[in-house]
TORKOL-4160 file (C-alpha; in steps of 0.2 Angstrom, whole numbers, padded with zeros to 4 digits, m for minus):
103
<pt num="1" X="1161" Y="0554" Z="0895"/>
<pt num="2" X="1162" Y="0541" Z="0909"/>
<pt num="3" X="1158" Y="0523" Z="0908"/>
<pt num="4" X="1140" Y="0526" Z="0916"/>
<pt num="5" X="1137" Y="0540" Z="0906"/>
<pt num="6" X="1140" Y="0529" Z="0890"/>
<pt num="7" X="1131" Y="0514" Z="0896"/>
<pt num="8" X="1117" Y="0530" Z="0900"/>
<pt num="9" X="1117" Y="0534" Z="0883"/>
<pt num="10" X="1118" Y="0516" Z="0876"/>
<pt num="11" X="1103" Y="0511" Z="0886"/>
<pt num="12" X="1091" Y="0527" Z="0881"/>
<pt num="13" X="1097" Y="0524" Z="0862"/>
<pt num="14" X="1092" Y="0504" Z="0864"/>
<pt num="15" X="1073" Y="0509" Z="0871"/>
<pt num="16" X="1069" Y="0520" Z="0858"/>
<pt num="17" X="1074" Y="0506" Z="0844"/>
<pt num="18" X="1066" Y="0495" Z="0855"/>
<pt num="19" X="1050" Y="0509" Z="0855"/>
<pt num="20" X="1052" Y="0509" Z="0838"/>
<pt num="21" X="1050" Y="0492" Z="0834"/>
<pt num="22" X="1034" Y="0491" Z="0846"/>
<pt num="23" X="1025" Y="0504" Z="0835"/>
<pt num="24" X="1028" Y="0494" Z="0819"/>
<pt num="25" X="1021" Y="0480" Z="0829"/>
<pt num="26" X="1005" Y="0487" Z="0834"/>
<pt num="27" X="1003" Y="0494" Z="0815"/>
<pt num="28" X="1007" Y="0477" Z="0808"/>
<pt num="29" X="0994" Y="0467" Z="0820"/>
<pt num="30" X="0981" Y="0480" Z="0815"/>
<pt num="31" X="0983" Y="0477" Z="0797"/>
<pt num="32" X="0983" Y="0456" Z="0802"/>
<pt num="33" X="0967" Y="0458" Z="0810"/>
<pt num="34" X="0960" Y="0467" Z="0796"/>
<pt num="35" X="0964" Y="0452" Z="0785"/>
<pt num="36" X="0977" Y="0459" Z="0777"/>
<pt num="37" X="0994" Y="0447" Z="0774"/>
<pt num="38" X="1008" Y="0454" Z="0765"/>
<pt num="39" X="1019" Y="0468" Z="0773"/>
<pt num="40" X="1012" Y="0484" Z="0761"/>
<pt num="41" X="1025" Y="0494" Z="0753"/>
<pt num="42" X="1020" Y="0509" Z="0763"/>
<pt num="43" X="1032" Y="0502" Z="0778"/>
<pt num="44" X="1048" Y="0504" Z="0767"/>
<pt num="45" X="1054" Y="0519" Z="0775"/>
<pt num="46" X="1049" Y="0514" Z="0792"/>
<pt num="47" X="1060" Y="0499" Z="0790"/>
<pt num="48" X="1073" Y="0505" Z="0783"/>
<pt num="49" X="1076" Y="0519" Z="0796"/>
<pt num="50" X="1074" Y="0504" Z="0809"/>
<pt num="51" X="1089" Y="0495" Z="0801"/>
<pt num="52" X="1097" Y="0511" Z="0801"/>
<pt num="53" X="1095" Y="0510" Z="0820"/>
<pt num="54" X="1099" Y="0494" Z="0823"/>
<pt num="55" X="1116" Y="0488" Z="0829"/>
<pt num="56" X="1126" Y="0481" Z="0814"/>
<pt num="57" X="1126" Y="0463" Z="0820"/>
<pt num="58" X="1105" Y="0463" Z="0821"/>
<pt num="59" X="1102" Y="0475" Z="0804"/>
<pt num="60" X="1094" Y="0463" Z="0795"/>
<pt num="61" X="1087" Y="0467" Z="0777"/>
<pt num="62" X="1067" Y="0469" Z="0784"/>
<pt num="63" X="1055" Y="0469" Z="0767"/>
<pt num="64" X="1039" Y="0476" Z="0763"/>
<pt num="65" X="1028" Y="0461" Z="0751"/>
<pt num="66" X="1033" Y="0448" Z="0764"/>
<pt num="67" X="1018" Y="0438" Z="0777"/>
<pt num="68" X="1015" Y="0451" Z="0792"/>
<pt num="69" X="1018" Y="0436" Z="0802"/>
<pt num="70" X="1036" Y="0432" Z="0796"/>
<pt num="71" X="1040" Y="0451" Z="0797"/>
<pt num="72" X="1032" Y="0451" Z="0817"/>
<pt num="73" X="1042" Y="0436" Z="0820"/>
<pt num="74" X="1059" Y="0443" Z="0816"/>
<pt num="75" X="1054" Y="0459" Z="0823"/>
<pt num="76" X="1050" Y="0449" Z="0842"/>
<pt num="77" X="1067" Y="0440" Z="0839"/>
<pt num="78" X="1076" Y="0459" Z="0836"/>
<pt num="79" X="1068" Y="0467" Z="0850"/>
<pt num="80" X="1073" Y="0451" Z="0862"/>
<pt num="81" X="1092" Y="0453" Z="0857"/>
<pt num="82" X="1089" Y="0471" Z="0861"/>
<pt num="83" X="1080" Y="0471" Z="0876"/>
<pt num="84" X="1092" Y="0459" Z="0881"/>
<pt num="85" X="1107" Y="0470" Z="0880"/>
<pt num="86" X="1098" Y="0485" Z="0887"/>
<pt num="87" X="1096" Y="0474" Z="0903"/>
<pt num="88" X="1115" Y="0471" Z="0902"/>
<pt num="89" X="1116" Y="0455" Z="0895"/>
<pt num="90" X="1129" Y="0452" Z="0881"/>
<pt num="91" X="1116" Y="0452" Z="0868"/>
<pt num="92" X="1124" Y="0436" Z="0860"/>
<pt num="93" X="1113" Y="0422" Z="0867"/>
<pt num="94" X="1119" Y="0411" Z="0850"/>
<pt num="95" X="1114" Y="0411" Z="0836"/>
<pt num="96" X="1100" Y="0421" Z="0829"/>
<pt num="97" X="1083" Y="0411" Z="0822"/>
<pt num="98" X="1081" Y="0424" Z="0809"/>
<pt num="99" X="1088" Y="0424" Z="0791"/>
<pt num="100" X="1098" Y="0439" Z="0784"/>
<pt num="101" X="1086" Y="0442" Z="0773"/>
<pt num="102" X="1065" Y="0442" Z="0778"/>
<pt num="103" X="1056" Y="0437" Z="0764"/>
């Protein structure tokens, strides 16, 4: 596989985490606007297939029972790395703003 082809492939795999991570965020505003507060325990798999995903240095340890607004936060700072390296930027703008852990 050539360079191009590679960076190709790296790109496409990036947008669909990226994808991804957008459709957690609409579900999660949904459930804000409803009042609801806490991350239900029903997104476990979703984020834990999204870690999976995720490039080892951003694979943080998302939680379910944590405020909606802390796990939106950490999702926009992920998706910023990402879309950051997708548009051929290193990806390591410093240091992340995001614990290791959410919750």
């Amino acid at each position: 596989m050539t360079a191009d082809a590679r960076a190709d492939a790296d790109r496409r795999r990036i947008t669909r985490v990226i994808d991804a991570i957008d459709d957690i965020l609409e579900t999660l505003e949904h459930l804000h606007l409803r009042d609801r507060h806490e991350v239900p325990t029903a997104f476990t798999t979703r984020l834990e297939r999204l870690t999976a995903a995720l490039p080892p240095d951003l694979r943080y340890e998302l939680r379910t029972g944590v405020p909606i607004v802390a796990l939106m936060e950490s999702l926009y700072t992920i998706q910023g790395e990402l879309m950051s390296r997708r548009t051929g930027g290193s990806g390591d703008s410093g240091p992340t703003t995001i614990p290791r852990w959410i919750g």
